[in-house]
C-alpha positions as CSV (number, residue, x, y, z in Angstrom):
1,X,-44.3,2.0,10.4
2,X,-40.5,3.8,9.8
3,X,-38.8,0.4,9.3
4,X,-41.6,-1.0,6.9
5,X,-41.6,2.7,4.6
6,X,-37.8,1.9,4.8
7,X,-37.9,-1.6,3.7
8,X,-40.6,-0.8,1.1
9,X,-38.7,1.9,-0.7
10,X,-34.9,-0.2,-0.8
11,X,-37.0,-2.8,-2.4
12,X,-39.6,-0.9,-4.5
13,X,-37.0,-0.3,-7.1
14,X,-34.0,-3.2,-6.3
15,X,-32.0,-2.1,-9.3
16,X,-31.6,1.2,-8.0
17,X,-30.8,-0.3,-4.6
18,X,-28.3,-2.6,-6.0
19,X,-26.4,0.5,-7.7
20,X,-26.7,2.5,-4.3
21,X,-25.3,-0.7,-2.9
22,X,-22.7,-1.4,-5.6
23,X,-21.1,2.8,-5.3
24,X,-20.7,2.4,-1.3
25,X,-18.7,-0.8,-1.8
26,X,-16.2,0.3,-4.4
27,X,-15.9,3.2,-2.6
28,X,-14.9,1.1,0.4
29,X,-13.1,-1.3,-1.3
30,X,-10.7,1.2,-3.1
31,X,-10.2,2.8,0.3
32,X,-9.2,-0.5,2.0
33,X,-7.1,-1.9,-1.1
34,X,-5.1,1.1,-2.0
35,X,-4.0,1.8,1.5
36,X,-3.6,-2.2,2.3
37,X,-1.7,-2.2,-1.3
38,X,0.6,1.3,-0.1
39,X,1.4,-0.6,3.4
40,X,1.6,-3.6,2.9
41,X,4.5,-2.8,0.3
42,X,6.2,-0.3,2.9
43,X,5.6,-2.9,5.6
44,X,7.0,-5.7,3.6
45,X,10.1,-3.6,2.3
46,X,10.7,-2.8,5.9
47,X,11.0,-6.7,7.1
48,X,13.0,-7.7,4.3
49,X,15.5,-4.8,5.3
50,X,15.3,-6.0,8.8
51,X,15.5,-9.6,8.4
52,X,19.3,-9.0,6.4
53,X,20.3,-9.1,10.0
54,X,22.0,-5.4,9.9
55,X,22.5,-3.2,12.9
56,X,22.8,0.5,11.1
57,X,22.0,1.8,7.5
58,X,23.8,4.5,5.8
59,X,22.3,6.2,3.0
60,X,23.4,9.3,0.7
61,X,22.3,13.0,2.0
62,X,19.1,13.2,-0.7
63,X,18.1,9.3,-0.5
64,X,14.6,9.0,-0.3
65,X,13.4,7.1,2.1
66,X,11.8,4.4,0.3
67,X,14.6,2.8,-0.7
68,X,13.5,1.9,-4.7
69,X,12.9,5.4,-5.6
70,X,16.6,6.3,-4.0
71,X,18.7,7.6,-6.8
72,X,21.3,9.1,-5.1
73,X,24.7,6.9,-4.9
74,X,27.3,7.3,-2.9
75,X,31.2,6.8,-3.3
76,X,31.5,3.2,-2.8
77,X,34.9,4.3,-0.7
78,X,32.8,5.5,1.9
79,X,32.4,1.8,3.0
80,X,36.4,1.9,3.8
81,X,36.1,5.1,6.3
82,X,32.7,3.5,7.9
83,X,34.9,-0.1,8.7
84,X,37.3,1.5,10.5
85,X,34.6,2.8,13.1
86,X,34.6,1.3,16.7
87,X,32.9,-1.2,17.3
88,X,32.2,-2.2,13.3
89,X,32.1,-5.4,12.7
90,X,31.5,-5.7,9.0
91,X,30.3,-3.3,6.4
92,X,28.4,-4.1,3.1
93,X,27.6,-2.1,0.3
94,X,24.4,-2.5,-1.6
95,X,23.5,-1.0,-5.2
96,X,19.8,-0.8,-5.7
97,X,18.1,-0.4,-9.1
98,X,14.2,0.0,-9.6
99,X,12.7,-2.3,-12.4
100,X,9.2,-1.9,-14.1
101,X,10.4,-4.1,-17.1
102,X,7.4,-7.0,-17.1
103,X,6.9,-6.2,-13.6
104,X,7.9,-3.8,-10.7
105,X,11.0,-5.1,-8.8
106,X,14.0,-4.1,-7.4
107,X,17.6,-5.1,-7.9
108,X,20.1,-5.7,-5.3
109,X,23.4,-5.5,-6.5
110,X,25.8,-6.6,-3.6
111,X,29.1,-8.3,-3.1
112,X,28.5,-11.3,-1.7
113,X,31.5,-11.4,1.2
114,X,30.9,-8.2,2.5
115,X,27.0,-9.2,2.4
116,X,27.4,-12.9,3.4
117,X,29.8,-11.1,6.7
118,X,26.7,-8.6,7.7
119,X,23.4,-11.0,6.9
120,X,25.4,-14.2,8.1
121,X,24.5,-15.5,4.3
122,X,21.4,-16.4,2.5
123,X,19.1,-19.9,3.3
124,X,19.6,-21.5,-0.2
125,X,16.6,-24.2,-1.0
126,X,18.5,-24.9,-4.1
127,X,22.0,-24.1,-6.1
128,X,24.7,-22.1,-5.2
129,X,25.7,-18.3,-4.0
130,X,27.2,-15.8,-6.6
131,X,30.2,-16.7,-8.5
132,X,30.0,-15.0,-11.8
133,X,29.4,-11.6,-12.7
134,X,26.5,-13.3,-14.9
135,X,25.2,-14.7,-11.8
136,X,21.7,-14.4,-10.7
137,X,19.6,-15.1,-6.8
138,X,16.4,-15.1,-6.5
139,X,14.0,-15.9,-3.9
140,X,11.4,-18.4,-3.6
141,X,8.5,-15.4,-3.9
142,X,9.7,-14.3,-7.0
143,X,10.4,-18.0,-8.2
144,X,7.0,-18.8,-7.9
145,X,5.8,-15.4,-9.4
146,X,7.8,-15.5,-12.6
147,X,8.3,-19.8,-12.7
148,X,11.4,-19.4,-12.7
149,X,13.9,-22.5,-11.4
150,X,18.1,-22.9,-11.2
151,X,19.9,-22.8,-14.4
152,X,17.4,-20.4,-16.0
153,X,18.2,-17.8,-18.1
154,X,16.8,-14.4,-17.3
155,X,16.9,-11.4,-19.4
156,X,17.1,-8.4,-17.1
157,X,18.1,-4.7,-17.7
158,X,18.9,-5.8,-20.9
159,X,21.2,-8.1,-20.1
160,X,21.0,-12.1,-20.0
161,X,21.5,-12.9,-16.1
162,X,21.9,-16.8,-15.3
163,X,20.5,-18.4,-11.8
164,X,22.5,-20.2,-10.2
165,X,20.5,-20.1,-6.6
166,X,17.3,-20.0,-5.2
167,X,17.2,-18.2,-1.6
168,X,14.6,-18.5,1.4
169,X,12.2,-15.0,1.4
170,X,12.8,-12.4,3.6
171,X,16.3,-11.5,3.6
172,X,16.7,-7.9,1.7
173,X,15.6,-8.0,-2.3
174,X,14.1,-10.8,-4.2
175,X,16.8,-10.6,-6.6
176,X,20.4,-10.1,-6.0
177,X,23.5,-9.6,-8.5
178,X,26.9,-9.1,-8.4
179,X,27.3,-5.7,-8.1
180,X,29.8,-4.6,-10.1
181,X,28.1,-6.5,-12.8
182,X,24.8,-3.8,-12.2
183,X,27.0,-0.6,-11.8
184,X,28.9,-1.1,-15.3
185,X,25.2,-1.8,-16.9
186,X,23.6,1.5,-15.4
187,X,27.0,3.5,-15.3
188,X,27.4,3.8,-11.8
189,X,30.6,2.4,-11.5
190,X,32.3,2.4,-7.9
191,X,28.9,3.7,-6.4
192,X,26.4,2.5,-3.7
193,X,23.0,3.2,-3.0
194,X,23.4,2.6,1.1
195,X,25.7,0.4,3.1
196,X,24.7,-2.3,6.0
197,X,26.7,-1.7,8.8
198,X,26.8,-4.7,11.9
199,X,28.5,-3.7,15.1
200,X,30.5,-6.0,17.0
201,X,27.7,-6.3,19.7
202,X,24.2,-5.2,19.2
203,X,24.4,-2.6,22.5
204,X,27.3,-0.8,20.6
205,X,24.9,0.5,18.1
206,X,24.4,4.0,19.5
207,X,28.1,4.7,19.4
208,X,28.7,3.7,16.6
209,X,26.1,5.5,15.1
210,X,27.7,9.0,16.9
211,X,31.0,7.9,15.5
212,X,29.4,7.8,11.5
213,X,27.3,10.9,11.8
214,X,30.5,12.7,12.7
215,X,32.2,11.1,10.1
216,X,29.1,11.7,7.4
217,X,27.3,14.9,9.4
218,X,24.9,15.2,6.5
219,X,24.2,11.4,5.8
220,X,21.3,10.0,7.4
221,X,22.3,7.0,10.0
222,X,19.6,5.2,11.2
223,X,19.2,1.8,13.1
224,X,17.3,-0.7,11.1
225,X,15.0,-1.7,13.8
226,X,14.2,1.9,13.7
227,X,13.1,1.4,9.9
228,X,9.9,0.0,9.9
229,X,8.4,2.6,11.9
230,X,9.5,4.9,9.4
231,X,8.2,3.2,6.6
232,X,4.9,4.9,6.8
233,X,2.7,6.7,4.2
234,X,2.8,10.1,6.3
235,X,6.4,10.1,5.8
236,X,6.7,9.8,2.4
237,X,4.5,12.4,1.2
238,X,4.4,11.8,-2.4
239,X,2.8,8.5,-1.2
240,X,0.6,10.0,1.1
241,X,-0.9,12.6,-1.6
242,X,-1.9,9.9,-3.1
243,X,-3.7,7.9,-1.0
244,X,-5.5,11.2,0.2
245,X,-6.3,11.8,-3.9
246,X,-7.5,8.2,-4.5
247,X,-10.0,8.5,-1.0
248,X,-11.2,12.1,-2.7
249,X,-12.0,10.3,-5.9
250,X,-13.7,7.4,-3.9
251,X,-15.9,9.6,-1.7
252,X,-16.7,11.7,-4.4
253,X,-18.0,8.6,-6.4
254,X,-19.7,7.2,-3.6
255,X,-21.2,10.5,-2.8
256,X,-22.8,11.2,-5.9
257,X,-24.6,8.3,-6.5
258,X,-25.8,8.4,-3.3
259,X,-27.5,11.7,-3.8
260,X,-28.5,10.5,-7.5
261,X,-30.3,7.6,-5.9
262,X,-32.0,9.2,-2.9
263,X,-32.7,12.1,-5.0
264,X,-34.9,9.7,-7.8
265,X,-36.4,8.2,-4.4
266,X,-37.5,11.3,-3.4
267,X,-39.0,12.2,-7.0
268,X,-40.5,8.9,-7.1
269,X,-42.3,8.9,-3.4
270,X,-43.6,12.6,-3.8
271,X,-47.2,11.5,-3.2
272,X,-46.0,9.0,-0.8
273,X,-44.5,12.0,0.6
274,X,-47.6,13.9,0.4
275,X,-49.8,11.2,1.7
276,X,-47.4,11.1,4.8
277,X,-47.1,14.4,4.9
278,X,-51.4,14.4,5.2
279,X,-51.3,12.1,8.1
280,X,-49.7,15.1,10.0
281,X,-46.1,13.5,9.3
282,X,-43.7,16.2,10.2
283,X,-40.6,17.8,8.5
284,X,-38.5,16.3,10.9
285,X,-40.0,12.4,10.2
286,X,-39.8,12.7,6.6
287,X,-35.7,13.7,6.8
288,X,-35.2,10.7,9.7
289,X,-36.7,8.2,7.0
290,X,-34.9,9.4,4.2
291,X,-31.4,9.1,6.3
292,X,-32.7,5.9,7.8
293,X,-33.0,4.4,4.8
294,X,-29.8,5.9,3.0
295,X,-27.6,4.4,6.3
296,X,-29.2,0.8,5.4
297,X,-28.0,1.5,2.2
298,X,-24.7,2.6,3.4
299,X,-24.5,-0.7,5.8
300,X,-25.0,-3.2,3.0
301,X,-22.6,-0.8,0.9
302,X,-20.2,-1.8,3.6
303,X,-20.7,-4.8,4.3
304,X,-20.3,-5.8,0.5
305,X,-17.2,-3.2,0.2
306,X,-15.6,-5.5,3.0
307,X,-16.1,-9.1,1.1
308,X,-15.0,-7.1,-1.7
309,X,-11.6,-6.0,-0.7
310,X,-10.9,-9.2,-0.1
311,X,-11.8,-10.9,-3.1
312,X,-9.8,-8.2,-4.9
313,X,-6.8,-9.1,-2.8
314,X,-7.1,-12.9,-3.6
315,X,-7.3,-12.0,-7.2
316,X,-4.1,-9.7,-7.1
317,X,-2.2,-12.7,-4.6
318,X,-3.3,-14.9,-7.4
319,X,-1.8,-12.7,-10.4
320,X,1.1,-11.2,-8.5
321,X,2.3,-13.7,-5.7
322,X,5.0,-11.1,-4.8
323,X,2.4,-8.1,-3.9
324,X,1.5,-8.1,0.0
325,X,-1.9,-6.4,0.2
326,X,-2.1,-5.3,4.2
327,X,-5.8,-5.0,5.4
328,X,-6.3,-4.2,9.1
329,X,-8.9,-3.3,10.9
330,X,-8.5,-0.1,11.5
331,X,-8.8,0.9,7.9
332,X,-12.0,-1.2,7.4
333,X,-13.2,0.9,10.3
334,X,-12.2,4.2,8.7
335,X,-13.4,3.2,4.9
336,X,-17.2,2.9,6.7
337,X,-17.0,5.9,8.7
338,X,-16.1,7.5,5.7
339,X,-18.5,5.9,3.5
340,X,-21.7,6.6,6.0
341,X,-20.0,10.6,6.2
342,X,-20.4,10.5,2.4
343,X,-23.6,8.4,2.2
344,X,-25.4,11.0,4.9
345,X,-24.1,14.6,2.8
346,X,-24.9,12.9,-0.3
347,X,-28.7,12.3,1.0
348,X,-29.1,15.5,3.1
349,X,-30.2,17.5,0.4
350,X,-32.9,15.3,-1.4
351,X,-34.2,14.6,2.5
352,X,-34.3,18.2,2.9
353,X,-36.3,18.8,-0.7
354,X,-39.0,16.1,0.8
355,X,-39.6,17.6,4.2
356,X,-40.4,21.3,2.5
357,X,-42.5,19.7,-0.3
358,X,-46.5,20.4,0.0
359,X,-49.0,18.2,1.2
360,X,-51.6,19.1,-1.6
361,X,-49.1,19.5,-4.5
362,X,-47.5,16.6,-3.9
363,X,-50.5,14.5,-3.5
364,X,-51.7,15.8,-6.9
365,X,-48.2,14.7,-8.4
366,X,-48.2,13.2,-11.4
C-alpha cells in the first residue's frame, strides 16, 4: 500500500513531478560540471607543465600557484645564477601572460634555445619553430578551436602575430611567442614569470633543488612531478571559495523547490491524509511516505542530473575544444549525497505539517 500512495502522488500531478525532478538535476549537474570544469583545467594545466619535460620550476616569492593568474616577474638574470648550479643541465625562462581577449588563454613567451635545450623541442605537425619576433606556435587544440592553419595571421594583445608552426598538444602553453617580443608589448622587459630548470640526471634533482633554495631562500622550488598534486582546488583558495559558493547556491535551489513541491503535496493530500490518518495511520507512517516519496524524487533528480552533466560537457567540448571538463566518480557520488541531504531537509518540514494534521479537520478539507 506505501509504494502504490507513493507512485499515486509522483504521478497525480506529473508537472509538479517533472519540476521536482528538473531542480534535483541542475542542482547535480552544476555540482558535477563546475568542479569537473575547476579540475579538469588544474589537472590539464598540470600535464602540460609536466609533459615540457622539466626537472624543477622556479617561480617569484608572491607567484600564485596557478600559473595564469601569476603576476609576479622575476629578473630574467636570475636564469644566469640558477645555470651555474651543479648538476644544471639547462635553464629556460618562460614569460606568461593571461588572455580573455575572444577567449581565455594563456601566452607563453619563451626563447626557443633555452626551451628547445629543457623540453628537447616541440613535435611540429606542420611549419617551422620561431624565427621572428612576429612569430607565432600554436598547438593542434587551439588550431582546431580557433580554425586557425600555418601562415595565418593572428591578432593578439593587440598586436598582429604570424604562425609559422603548428605543435603536437601537451607540451606547456597552447600558444608560444618569442619572448622578448611579449615583454616589450606588456612592459616587462628583461623579466620572467618562472624558469624550467633540467638537471643533468633526473636523481640529481634534490640537490639541486638545495643548491637553488639557498641561492633564492624565499623563491618557491618545486619539482614538476610534484606539480600536479598541487594543482588542487583546496590549495588555491580563491578557487575553492568558489566551488563551495556555487554548491551553496545549488543546494539551496534544489532545496527549495523540494520543500515548495512536497509542501503543495501535502496541501493537496490533506483528506488523503485524513482518510489515512482514519484508518489508524500513524504519525510516524505519514512522515516515512512523505520522505519515501521525496527520495524517488531525489533518485530520478539524480539520475537525470548525471545524463545531464554530460550532455552539458559535450555541448561545451563542442563550443570550446580547448576546455577539459573532468567528471569522476567521486563527485557524481558526492553531488547525490548532497542532493538526497538537501531533498530530505527540504521535505522534513511539510512531512512533519502532515503527521500533526487532524483526522476530522482534514477529512472535512475543502
Amino acid at each position: 500500500m506505501m509504494s502504490q500512495f507513493v507512485l499515486s502522488n509522483l504521478f497525480h500531478r506529473p508537472v509538479r513531478t517533472l519540476i521536482g525532478v528538473l531542480a534535483v538535476a541542475v542542482e547535480v549537474a552544476l555540482v558535477i560540471v563546475i568542479v569537473g570544469l575547476t579540475s579538469g583545467m588544474l589537472q590539464e594545466t598540470a600535464k602540460r607543465i609536466e609533459g615540457i619535460g622539466a626537472d624543477i620550476m622556479v617561480q617569484a616569492p608572491s607567484a600564485q600557484m596557478f600559473l595564469v593568474m601569476s603576476g609576479s616577474p622575476m629578473p630574467i638574470k636570475i636564469g644566469e645564477k640558477l645555470q651555474e648550479q651543479k648538476y644544471v643541465q639547462a635553464v629556460a625562462p618562460a614569460f606568461l601572460q593571461f588572455n580573455t581577449t575572444g577567449g581565455v588563454e594563456t601566452i607563453w613567451g619563451i626563447d626557443p634555445e633555452s626551451f628547445r635545450d629543457v623540453s628537447n623541442g616541440f613535435v611540429f605537425l606542420q611549419g617551422h619553430d620561431l624565427e621572428g619576433p612576429e612569430d607565432m606556435l600554436i598547438d593542434d587544440w587551439e588550431a582546431k578551436a580557433k580554425k586557425l592553419k600555418v601562415g595565418d595571421t593572428f591578432k593578439l594583445l593587440d598586436h598582429d602575430w604570424h604562425i609559422v608552426g603548428m605543435v603536437e598538444y601537451g607540451k606547456a602553453g597552447r600558444i608560444f611567442v618569442p619572448i622578448r617580443t611579449l615583454q616589450d608589448l606588456v612592459g616587462a622587459r628583461e623579466k620572467a614569470t618562472l624558469f624550467l630548470v633540467k638537471c643533468t640526471r633526473p636523481e640529481h634533482t634534490g640537490d639541486v633543488i638545495a643548491e637553488i633554495k639557498q641561492l633564492l631562500p624565499n623563491y618557491p622550488v618545486r619539482p614538476v612531478k610534484e606539480f600536479m598534486t598541487l594543482m588542487t582546488s583546496t590549495n588555491i583558495p580563491a578557487l575553492e571559495t568558489f566551488i563551495h559558493s556555487m554548491i551553496a547556491l545549488a543546494v539551496s535551489v534544489g532545496l527549495l523547490v523540494i520543500f515548495l513541491t512536497m509542501y503543495t503535496t501535502v496541501l493537496e493530500r490533506t483528506r488523503d491524509i485524513g482518510v489515512l490518518k482514519s484508518l489508524g495511520a500513524s504519525k510516524l507512517l505519514i512522515v516515512r511516505a512523505l520522505l519515501t516519496e521525496t527520495a524517488l524524487l531525489c533518485f530520478l533528480g539524480v539520475a537525470t542530473g548525471i545524463g545531464l552533466s554530460y550532455l552539458v560537457r559535450a555541448g561545451f567540448l563542442a563550443a570550446f575544444p580547448t576546455l577539459s571538463i573532468l567528471i569522476t566518480p567521486g563527485w557524481i557520488l558526492r553531488a547525490a549525497l548532497i542532493a538526497l541531504v538537501g531533498a530530505i531537509v527540504g521535505a522534513t518540514y511539510p512531512a512533519w505539517l502532515a503527521s500533526r494534521k487532524d483526522a476530522v479537520q482534514a477529512l472535512s478539507y475543502d
